[in-house]
Each structure stands twice: as C-alpha cells, then as structure tokens.
C-alpha distance (Angstrom), angle and dihedral (degrees) to the residues before:
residue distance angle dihedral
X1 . . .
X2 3.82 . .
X3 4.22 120.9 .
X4 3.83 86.4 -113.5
X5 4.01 94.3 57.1
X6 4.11 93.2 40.9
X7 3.58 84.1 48.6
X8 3.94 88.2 47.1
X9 3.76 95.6 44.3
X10 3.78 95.5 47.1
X11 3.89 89.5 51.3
X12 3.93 86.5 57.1
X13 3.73 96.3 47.6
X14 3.84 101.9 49.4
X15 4.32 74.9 44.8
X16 3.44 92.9 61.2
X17 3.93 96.7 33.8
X18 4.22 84.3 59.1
X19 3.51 90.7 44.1
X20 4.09 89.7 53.1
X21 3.48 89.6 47.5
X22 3.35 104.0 45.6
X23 3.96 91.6 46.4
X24 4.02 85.4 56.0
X25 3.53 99.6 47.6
X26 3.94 87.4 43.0
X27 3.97 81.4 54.3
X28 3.71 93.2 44.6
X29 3.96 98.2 57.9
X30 3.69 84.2 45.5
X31 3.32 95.1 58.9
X32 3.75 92.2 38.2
X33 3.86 81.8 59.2
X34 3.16 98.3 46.2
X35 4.07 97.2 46.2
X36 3.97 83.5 44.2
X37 3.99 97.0 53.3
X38 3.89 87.6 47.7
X39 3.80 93.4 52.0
X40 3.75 88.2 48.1
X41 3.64 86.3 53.5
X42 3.48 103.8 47.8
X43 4.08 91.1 42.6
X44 4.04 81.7 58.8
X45 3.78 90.7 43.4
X46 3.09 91.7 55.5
X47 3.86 103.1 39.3
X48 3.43 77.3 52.5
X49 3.72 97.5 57.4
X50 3.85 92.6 42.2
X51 3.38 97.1 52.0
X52 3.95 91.8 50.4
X53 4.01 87.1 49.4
X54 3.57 94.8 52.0
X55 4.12 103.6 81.1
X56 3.95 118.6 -128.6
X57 4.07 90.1 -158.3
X58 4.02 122.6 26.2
X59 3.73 126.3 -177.2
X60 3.88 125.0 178.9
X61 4.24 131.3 -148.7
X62 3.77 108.2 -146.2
X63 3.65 151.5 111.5
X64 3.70 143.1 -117.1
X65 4.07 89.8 -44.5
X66 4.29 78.7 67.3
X67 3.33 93.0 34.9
X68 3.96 88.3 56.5
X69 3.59 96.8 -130.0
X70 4.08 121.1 -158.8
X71 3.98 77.5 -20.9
X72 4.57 87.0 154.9
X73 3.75 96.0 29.9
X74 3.94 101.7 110.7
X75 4.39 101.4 170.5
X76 3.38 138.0 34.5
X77 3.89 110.5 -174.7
X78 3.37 106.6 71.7
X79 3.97 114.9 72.4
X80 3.98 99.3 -111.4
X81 3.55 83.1 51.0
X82 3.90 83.7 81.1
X83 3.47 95.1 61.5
X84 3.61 92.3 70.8
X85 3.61 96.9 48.9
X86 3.39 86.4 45.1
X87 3.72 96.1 52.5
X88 4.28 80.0 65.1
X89 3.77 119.1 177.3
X90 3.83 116.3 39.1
X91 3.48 111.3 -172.1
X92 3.85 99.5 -178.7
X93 3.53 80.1 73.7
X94 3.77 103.9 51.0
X95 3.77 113.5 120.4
X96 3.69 92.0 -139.4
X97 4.69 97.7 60.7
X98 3.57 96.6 -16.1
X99 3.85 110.6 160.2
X100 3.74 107.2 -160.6
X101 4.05 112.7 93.2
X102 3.63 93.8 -124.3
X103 3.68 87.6 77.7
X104 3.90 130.9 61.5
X105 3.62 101.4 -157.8
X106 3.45 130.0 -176.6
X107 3.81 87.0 -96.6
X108 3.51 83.9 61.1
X109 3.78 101.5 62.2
X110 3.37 98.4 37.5
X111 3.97 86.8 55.4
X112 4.03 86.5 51.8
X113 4.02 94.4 56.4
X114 4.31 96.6 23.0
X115 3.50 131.6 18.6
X116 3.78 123.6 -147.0
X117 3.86 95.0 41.9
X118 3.96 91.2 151.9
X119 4.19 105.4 -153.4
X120 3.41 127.9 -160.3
X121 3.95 132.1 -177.4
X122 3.73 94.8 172.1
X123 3.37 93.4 125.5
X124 3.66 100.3 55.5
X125 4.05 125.4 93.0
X126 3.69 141.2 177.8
X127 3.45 117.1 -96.0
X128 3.64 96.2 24.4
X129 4.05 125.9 148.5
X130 3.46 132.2 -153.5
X131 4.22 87.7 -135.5
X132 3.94 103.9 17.7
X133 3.28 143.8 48.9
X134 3.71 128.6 44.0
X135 4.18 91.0 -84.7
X136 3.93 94.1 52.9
X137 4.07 120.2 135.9
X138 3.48 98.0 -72.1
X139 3.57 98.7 44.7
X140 4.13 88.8 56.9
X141 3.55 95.0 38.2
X142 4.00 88.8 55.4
X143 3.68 90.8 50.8
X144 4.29 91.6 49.6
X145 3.50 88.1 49.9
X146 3.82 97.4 54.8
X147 3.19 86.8 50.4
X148 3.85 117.8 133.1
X149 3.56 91.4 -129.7
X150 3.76 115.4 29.8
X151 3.36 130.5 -133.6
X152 3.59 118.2 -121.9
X153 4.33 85.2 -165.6
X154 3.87 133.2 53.3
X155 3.00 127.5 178.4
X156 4.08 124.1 -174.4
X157 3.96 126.7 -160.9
X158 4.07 103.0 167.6
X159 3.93 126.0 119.8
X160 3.97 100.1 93.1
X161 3.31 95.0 80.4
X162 4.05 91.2 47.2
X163 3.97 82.1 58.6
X164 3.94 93.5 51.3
X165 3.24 110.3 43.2
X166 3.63 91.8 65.5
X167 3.62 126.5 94.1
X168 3.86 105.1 -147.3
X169 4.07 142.6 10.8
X170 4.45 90.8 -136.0
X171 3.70 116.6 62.9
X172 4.04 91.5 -142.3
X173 3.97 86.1 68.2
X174 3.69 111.4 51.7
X175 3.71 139.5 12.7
X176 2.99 95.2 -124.3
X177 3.98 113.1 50.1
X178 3.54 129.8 171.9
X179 4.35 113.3 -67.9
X180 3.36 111.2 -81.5
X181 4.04 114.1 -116.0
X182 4.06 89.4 -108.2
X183 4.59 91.7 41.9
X184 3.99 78.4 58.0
X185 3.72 101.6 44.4
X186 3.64 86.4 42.1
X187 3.83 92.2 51.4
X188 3.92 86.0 46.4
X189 3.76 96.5 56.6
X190 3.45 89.7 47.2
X191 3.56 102.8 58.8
X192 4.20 85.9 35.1
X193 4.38 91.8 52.0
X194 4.11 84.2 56.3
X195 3.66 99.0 50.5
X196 4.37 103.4 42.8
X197 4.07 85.5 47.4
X198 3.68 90.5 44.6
X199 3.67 113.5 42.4
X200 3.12 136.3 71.1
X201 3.99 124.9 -76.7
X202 3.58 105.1 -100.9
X203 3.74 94.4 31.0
X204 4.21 120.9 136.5
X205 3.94 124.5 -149.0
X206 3.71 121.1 -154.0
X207 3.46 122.7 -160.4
X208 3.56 126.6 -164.3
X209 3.35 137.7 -144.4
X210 3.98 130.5 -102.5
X211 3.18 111.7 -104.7
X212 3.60 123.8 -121.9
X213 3.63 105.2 -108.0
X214 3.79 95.0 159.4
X215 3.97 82.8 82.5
X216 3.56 96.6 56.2
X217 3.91 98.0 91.5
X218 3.95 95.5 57.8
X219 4.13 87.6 42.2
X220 3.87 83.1 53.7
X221 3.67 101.9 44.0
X222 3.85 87.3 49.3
X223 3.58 103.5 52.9
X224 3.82 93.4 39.8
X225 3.84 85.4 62.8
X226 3.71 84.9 50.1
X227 3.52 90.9 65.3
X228 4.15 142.3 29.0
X229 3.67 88.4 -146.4
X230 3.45 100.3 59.0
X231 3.82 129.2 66.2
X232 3.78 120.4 176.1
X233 3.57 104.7 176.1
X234 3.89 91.2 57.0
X235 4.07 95.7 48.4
X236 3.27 90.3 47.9
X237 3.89 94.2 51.9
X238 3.84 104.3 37.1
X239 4.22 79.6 45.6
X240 3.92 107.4 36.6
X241 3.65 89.8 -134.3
X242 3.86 103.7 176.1
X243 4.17 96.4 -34.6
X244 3.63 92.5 173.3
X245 3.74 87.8 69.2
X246 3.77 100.3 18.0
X247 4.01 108.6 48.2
X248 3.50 104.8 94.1
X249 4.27 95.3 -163.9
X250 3.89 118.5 51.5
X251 3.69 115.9 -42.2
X252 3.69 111.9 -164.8
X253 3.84 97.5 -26.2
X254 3.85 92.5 -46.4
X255 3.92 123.3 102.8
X256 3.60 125.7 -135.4
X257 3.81 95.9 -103.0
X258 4.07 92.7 52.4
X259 3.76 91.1 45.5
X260 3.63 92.0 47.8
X261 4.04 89.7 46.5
X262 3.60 97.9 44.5
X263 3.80 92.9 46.1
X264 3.65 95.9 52.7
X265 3.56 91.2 47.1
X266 3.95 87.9 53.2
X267 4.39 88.2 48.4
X268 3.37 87.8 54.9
X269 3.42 98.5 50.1
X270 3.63 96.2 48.0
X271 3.74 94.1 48.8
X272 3.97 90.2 50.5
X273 3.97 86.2 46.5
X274 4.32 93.4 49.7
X275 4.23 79.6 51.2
X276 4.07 91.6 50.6
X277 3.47 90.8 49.6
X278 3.88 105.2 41.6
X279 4.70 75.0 52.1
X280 3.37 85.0 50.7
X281 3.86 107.9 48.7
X282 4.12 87.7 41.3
X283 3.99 92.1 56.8
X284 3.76 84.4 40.0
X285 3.73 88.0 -138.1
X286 3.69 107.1 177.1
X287 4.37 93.1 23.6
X288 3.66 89.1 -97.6
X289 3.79 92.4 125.7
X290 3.78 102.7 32.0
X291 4.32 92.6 147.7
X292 4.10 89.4 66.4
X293 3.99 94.8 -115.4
X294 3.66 100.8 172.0
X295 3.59 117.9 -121.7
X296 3.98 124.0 -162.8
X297 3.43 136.9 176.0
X298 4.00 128.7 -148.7
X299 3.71 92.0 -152.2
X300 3.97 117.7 79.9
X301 3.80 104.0 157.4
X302 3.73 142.8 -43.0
X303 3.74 95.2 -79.1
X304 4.39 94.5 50.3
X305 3.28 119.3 77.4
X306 3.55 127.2 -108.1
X307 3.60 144.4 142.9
X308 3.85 85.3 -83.7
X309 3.76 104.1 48.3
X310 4.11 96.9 45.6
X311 3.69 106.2 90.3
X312 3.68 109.2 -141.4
X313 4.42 107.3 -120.2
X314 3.88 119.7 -149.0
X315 4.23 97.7 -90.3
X316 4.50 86.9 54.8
X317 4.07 88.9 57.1
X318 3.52 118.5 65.3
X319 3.67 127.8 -121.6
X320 3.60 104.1 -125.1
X321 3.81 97.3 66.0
X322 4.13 95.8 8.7
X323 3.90 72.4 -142.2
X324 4.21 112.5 88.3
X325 3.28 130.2 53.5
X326 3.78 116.8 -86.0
X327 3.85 130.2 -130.8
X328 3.45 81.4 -79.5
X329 3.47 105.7 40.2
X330 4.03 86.4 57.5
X331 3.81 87.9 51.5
X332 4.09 85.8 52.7
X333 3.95 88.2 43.3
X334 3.34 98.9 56.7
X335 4.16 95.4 38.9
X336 3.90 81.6 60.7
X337 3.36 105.8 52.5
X338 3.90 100.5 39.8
X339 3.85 75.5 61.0
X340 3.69 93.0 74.9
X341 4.22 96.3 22.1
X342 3.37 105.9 126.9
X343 3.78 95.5 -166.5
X344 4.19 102.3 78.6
C-alpha cells in the first residue's frame, strides 16, 4: 500500500472512530436527559402523592384511652391519691393531639414530616362504645362530619368499653352479655355508613384495634406488688372498673378463667370483624362505599401486631385505676397505631 493510501485510510478511520464517539456521547446525554427528566418526574409524583397522604384536618372517635384518662396518676391508697383519679381525663396526654412532651402523639409525627396537620378529638368522650351508649361510633362520626371544616382523617380507637360494660361472657347469666358478633358488626357499619357518605372524597379511616382488656387483671396484680401505694384489686372492687375482666372470684356465676376465655374469644372476634369490614368497604362490595374513602384496619391476625394483639404490662397502665394506659402506655399506643395510619 502506497504512503498516499495509508495516509488516506488512516484519515478515514480516526473519521469514523470520531463519528462513533460522538454518536455515543450524543446518545449518552440523551439518555442522561432522559433518566434525569424521569427522576424529576417521579420526585414530583411522589411529592405529589405524599403531600396528598399527609391529612390537612384529622379528627379521632374514642374514649377515655383518647381522652388520656388518669394517664400521671401513679397510687391510689393514700387519700391525695384521689385527687388524681379524680382529676379523670387528661388530654395533654392523649396519644392522638396530646400537648405535654412526655407524649409523641400522632400530632407529633405528622408535625415532624408536615406541618399544619390541624387535629381534633372533639368528638371523643369517656365512657363511649362503639355499639352502646348515646356517644357510640355513629353518634361521633355524625358530629365530625358536620363539622365546619371536615376532616379529611379519622381515626377510631373504641371497643374496650363495649367489653366492660357487660356483666357476663354466657347469655343464660346476665342480661346483659357480651355483643354478639353480628350487634358489633352492625354497630361497625353504622358508624362506617356515616363517615364514607360524609367526608370528604379522598378522605382515609383508621380503625383500631380492641384492646386486650382480658390482660388487665395480671398487669394489675403485678404492678400493685410493685408498689405499697397502689392496690388494684381494691379500686377495681370498691369502683367496678371493668369486673367482667377484672374480678378475680366469681362474677355473676362465671369464674375468672371462663370470663377471661370467653372475653378473649369475643376481642378476637371483634378485631377480625373491624378487618372484614375495613376489606369490605375498600372493594365496595355491597355499594356502601361507592366515593373510594379508604378504609384500613390495624388488626391483621393474632400473630401482627396491633393495638389489639399487644397486651398492655404493669409500667403501660397507670396506677391510679391499674386500668388506662399510663404515660407510657400512651407513648406505646400511639407508636402502634401510626404503624398501620395510612395518612403520613
């Protein structure tokens, strides 16, 4: 090959080598445009998608565990002990708004990732059921709906007080036996019906489990030998706080070990029964949620936890009643549920 063609030849390779080069780094910056426009995308997607998950108004349905009930009080034999107890609901130590620093409440953590959440638990009382009473689940939900300003979050804690009020596990002993699976799943709907027509489209519903108050007698009769100024077993008594799960002799026919069976066999129940209807309102199965209001459910099974399968140990009640949930047993309320929130 002559000097002139190896000269020619060369020229057309390094050519072609620039023209390959340039083609892939012309095919690198697209891509690098293309991967950086579908970042930016997906980053505003999913801003997007945060933001909307995050609620701008949040309301609760509960009871004296929201209402933070005797949460400080830590005796009850001596006389000022009273006072306390007597002081009852404390809600600056709720786990759903509660104010006081020794609490992370759900206010709290949605603070930490949104600011502006506003929360509300006006709604809830002491002493309220999810079936009886005249401040059950629909009754609350009815007054959150009408609310100027709706909610676009609820969240419900109520059940233990269902459990309590009742006088025996076996229909032949009281009058007033433990709810029936269909009173509760009635009660559920009821409260559920009022809050998908009512709020807002877009809205979510959490419901919490039942607690397990069936483990509230051994939490007692531990922390009580903990300490000489506290004494479960007579509170409870002299106050009929919860005796169907509490007494520890016979309790209107029914020992302690039937009572304890048949109540945790009701719990249960319930808690599979607030999951079967948060399935059902989602899949809008009979048209009884047909504006999409999301519907979840902390309990899963016996083996998950939830709010209804942690049993509550002698520090997480107070010692006042040897009933509520302490400081601490707030604290481990309201790590629970945010668990299964589906607002954050």
């Amino acid at each position: 090959m002559s000097t002139t063609h190896s000269h020619k030849a060369v020229t057309v390779k390094k050519a072609l080598i620039h023209k390959a080069l340039s083609h892939k780094v012309l095919t690198s910056n697209a891509l690098a445009r293309t991967a950086m426009a579908v970042l930016v995308t997906s980053l505003a997607v999913f801003s997007q998608f945060s933001q909307a998950e995050t609620p701008s108004k949040a309301a609760v349905v509960g009871d004296s565990i929201t209402m933070g009930f005797a949460a400080d009080c830590t005796g009850n034999v001596w006389f000022w002990d009273l006072f306390c107890l007597l002081g009852g609901d404390q809600p600056e130590h709720s786990w759903f708004d509660g104010s006081s620093s020794n609490v992370q409440s759900f206010d709290d953590k949605w603070d930490s990732i949104s600011s502006g959440v506003n929360s509300t638990k006006a709604a809830a009382k002491s002493g309220s059921e999810m079936r009886g009473g005249d401040n059950n689940f629909a009754y609350q939900a009815q007054q959150i709906v009408a609310m100027t300003t709706k909610p676009d979050h609820v969240s419900v804690e109520l059940g233990g007080n269902d459990i309590c009020n009742r006088g025996c596990v076996d229909p032949n002993n009281c009058d007033d036996p433990l709810y029936t699976d269909a009173e509760w799943r009635e009660a559920v709907r009821n409260g559920l019906n009022v809050l998908v027509d009512g709020l807002p489209a877009g809205s979510s519903v959490h419901l919490g489990s039942v607690p397990r108050v069936q483990d509230l007698r051994a939490a007692g009769l531990e922390k009580q030998s903990s300490s000489g100024s506290i004494n479960c077993e007579s509170l409870w008594s002299s106050f009929s706080v919860c005796e169907v799960a509490t007494a520890g002799g016979t309790f209107n026919g029914e020992s302690h070990a039937t009572r304890y069976a048949g109540v945790s066999v009701a719990q249960q129940r319930y808690n599979e029964i607030l999951r079967e209807e948060a399935e059902a309102y989602n899949a809008n199965n009979a048209g009884q949620n047909p504006r999409g209001i999301e519907v979840v459910a902390d309990y899963v099974d016996e083996n998950t936890l939830s709010a209804g399968t942690r049993s509550f140990g002698a520090s997480e009640i107070d010692g006042g009643d040897c009933f509520h949930p302490s400081i601490k047993g707030q604290n481990l309320v309201s790590d629970i549920l945010w668990m299964s929130n589906p607002s954050k």
